[in-house]
N, C-alpha and C positions, 0 to 999 in steps of 0.2 A: 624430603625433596618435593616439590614445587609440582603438583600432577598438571601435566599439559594436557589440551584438548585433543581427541583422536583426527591427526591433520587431513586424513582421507573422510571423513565424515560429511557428505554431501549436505547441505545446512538451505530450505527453500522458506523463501522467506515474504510476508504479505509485506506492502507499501505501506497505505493508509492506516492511521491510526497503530501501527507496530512500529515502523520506521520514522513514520511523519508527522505531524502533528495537526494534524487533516482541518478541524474545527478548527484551529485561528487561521491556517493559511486561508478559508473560505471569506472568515470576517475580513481579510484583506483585499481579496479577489471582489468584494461586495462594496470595499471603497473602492477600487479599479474604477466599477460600476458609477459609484456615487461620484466621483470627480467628475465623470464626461452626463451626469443629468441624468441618471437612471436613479430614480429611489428605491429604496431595500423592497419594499413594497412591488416595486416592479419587477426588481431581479428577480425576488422567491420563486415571484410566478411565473415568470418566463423559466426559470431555473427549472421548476417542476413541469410544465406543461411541455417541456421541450426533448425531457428527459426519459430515454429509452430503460425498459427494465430486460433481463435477461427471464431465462424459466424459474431462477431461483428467486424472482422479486427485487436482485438488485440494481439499481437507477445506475446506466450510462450518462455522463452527463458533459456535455460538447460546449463552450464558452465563446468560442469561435463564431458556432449557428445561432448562438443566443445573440451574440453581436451582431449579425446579418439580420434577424428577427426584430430587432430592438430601432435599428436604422430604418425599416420599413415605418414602424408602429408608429415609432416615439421621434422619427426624426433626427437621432444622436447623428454623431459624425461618427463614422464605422473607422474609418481608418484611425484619427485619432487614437479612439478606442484601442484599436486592436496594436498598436502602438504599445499603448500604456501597459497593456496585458502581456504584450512579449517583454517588457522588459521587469513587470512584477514576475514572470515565473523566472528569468534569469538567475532572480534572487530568490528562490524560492529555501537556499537552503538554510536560511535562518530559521525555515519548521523543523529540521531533524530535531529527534529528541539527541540527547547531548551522551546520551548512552549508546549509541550506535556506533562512530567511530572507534570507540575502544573495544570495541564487542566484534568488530567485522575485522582491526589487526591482529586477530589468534589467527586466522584461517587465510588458506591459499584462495588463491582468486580462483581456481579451477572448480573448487567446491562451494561457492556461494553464488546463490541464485534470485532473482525476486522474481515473484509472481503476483500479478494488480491485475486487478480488475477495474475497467476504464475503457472509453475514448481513445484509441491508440494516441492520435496526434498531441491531442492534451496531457494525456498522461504520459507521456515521452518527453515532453519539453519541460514539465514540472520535473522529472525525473532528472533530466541534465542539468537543471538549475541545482540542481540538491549535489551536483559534483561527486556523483559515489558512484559513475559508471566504473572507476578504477578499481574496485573492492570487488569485480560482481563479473563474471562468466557469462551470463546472461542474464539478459532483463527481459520478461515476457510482459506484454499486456494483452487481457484477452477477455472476451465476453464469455467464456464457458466454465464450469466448475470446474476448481482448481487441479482436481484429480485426474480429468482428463489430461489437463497441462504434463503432470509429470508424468504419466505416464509412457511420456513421451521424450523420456530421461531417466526413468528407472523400472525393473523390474517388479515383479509382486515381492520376491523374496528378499528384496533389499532393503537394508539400515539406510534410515537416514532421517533430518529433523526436519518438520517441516511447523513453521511458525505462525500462527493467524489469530484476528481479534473476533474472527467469527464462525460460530460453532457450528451450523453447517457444512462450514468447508475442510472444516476439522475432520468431523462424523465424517463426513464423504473420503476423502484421506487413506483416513482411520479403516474402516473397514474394507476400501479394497487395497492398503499396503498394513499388513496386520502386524508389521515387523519396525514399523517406522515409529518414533520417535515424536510426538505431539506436545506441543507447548500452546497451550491458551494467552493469549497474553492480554492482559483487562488494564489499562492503564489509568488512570485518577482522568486524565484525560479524554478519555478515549467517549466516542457516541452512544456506543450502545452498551446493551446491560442483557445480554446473554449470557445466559448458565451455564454451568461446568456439564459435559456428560459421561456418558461411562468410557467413552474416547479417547478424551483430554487423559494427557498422560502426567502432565503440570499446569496447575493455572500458575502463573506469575502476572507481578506487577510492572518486570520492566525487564532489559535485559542485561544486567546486574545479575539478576537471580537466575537467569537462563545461564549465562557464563561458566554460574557458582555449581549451577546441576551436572553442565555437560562436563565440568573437569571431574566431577566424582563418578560418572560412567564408565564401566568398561564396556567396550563395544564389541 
């Protein structure tokens, strides 16, 4: 018989780079830019100079205020612009990786979660473009360590999985839910190139291999 996935299994899951496909969506957000007179050269920089980091070093980064910035500077038409960029995220969900849908119909919507870090407004709208509010209980975006997040959804004593492409937020996780469930997941794709630690409960390449783990668990 055919072992199914444990259906109460609360399953919290990152955005970028696990769900998304972060790095070409960007190269596309970069011609957004380049069609209305912005060169790569100028996005970077405004990209970077504009961008807010959290305690843990990672960049919040706002598209919206780089447009307002960019119209001051360089003169672009703002409106235009920001035009063009509402309707590139509309379609944003030509990034999902192509393993997520079949990987998020095992599970009831009451028990899947995402947690991103971002820009609320930005990463909200890229988020509805991707049409997977239906799969998903909640969607959190938030500038804090992710630990913090659930804690505000789970217990210290509780099961349950929680998926990210970065080891930090893993560790943090990991150590104050000692019972949970940790999937690294490093994708061919993916930005960065962070190491496994004594945390990571699985590193996987995609979630194929997460599917294949959680049905041979007992919980």
């Amino acid at each position: 018989m055919k072992k199914e996935i444990p259906k109460e299994l609360k399953i919290f899951i990152d955005f970028d780079d696990a769900i998304f496909y972060t790095k070409a969506f960007k190269e596309g957000l970069i011609g957004v830019f380049e069609k209305n007179g912005v060169s790569e050269e100028d996005f970077s920089r405004t990209y970077r100079e504009l961008s807010k980091k959290n305690k843990s070093g990672i960049a919040k980064r706002d598209p919206y205020n780089q447009i307002r910035f960019l119209e001051k500077e360089l003169g672009i038409d703002g409106k235009k612009t920001k035009s063009d960029l509402d309707r590139f995220l509309k379609n944003s969900r030509k990034y999902i990786f192509k393993d997520i849908n079949p990987f998020l119909k095992n599970f009831s919507k009451n028990n899947l979660h995402i947690i991103t870090f971002g820009h609320a407004k930005f990463q909200a709208k890229k988020i509805d473009g991707c049409n997977l509010k239906r799969y998903f209980k909640r969607i959190v975006v938030t500038d804090k360590i992710k630990s913090e997040v659930i804690s505000r959804f789970s217990s210290n004593g509780d099961v349950f999985v929680f998926i990210d492409d970065r080891i930090e937020q893993i560790d943090a996780v990991k150590k104050k839910f000692k019972k949970c469930i940790t999937f690294f997941i490093k994708r061919k794709e993916g930005r960065y190139k962070d190491k496994k630690t004594k945390y990571v409960d699985y590193e996987v390449k995609n979630f194929k291999e997460i599917e294949k783990i959680l049905k041979s668990l007992t919980v």
